[in-house]
C-alpha positions as CSV (number, residue, x, y, z in Angstrom):
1,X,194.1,101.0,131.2
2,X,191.2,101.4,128.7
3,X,189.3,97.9,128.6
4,X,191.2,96.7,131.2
5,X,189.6,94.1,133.6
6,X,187.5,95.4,136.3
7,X,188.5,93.2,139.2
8,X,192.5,93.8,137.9
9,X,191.8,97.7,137.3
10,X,190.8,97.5,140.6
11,X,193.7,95.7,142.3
12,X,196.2,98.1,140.4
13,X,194.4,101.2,141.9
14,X,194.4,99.9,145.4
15,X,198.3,99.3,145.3
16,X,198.7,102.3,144.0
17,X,197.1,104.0,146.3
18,X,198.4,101.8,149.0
19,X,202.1,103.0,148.9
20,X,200.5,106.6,148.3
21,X,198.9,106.5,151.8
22,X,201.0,107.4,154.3
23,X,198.1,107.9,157.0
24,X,197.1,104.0,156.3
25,X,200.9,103.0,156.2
26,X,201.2,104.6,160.0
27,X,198.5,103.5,161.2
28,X,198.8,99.8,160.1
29,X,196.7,99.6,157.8
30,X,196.5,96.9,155.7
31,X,194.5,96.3,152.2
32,X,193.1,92.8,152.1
33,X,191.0,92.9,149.2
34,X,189.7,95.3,146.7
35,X,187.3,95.3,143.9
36,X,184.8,97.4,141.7
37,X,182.8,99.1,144.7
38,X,184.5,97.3,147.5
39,X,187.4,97.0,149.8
40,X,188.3,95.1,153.1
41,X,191.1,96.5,155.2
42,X,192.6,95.4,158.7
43,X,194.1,97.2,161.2
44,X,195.9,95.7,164.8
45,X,194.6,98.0,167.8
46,X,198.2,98.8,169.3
47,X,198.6,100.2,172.8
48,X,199.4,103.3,171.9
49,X,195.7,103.5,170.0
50,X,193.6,103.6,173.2
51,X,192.6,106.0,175.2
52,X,192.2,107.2,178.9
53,X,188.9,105.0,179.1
54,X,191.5,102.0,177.4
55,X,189.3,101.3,174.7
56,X,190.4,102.3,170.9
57,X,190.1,105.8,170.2
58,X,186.7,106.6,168.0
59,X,188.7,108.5,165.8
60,X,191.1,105.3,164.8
61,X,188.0,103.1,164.3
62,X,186.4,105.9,161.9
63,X,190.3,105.9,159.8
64,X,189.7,102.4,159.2
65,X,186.0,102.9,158.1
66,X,187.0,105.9,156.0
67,X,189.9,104.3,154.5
68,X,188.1,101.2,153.4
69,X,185.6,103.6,151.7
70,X,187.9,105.5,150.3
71,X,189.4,102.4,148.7
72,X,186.2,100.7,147.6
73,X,184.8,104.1,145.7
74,X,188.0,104.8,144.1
75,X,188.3,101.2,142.8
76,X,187.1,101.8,139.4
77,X,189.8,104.4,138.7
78,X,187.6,107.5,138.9
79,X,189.3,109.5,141.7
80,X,186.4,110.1,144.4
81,X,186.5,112.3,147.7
82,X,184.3,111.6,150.7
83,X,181.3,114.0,150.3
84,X,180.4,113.3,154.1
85,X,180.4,110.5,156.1
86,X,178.2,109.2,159.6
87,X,179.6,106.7,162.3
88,X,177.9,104.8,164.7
89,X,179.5,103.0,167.3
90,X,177.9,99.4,168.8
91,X,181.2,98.1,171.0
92,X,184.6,98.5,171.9
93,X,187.7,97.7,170.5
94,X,190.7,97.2,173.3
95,X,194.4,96.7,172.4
96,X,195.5,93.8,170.9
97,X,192.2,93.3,169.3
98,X,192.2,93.1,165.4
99,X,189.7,95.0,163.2
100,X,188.4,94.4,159.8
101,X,186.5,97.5,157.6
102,X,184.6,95.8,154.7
103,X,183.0,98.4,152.7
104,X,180.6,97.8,150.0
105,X,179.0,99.9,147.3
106,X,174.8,100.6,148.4
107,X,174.2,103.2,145.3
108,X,175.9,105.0,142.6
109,X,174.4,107.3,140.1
110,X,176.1,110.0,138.4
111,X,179.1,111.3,140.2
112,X,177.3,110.3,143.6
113,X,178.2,107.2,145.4
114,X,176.5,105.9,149.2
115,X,178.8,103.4,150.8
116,X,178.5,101.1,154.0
117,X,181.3,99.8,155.9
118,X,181.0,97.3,158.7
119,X,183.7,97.4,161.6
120,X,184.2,94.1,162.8
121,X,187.0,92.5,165.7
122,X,188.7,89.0,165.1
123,X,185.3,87.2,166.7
124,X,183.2,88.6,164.0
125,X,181.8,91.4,167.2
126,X,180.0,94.3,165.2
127,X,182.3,97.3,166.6
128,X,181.0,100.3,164.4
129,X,179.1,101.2,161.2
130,X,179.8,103.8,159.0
131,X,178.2,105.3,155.7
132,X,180.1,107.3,153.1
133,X,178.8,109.8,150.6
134,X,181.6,110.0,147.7
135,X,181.9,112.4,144.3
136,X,183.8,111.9,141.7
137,X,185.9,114.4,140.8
138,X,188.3,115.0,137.7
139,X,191.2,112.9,137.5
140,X,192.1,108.9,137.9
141,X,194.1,107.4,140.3
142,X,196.2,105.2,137.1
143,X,196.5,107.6,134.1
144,X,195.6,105.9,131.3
145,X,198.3,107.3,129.5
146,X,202.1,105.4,128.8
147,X,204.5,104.5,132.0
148,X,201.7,103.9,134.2
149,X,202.0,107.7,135.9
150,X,199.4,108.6,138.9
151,X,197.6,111.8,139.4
152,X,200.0,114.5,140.5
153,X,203.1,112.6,139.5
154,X,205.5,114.2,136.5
């Protein structure tokens, strides 16, 4: 992977990471687009995602946010772990409604990354935003060793 394209490195690690992420995969989850710093992810609001007020549960909306960050700060291949993260909530999301998380890099230095993620339904209706503070810790998502082997696998 050494002096590998950017923008390529970048699309290797998110489908790597895709068929690693089992939370994503069961909630629906779905990787649009990934690059250095960024990611844009979609998930359907099914029925069985609201709750007792029949509005998306908060805590689904924030999995999308968080997995978009999680995605855009681990795109350059330096595995990075949410430091802590802040949601605000501006609408509702119902059933049937379709959300996109873009997430996009604010500021990196060192091992310290801020990201922002935008929540948005099919109409382009501002549902959340969220901020993520990431660290990079040891280890890369895509060794850049021979057969292409991920962090933890033998």
């Amino acid at each position: 992977m050494t002096g590998a394209d950017p923008w390529d490195l970048a699309q290797k690690v998110g489908e790597a990471l895709m068929t690693r992420d089992h939370a994503a995969q069961r909630l629906g989850i779905v990787l649009e687009e990934i690059r250095p710093g960024q990611a844009r992810m979609r998930m359907a609001v099914a029925h069985d995602m609201v709750n007792s007020h029949a509005i998306c549960h908060g805590g689904l909306i924030f999995a999308l946010a968080d997995t978009a960050f999680a995605y855009a700060c681990n795109a350059r291949n330096r595995t990075s772990l949410a430091q802590s993260c802040t949601i605000t909530y501006l609408a509702s999301a119902r059933a049937g409604d379709v959300l996109t998380a873009v997430c996009e890099e604010a500021a990196s230095s060192g091992r310290s990354g801020v990201y922002d993620v935008r929540v948005v339904d099919q109409e382009g209706r501002l549902i959340a935003l969220f901020r993520g503070q990431s660290r990079v810790v040891k280890g890369k998502i895509l060794e850049t060793g021979s057969a292409g082997r991920g962090v933890g696998e033998a």
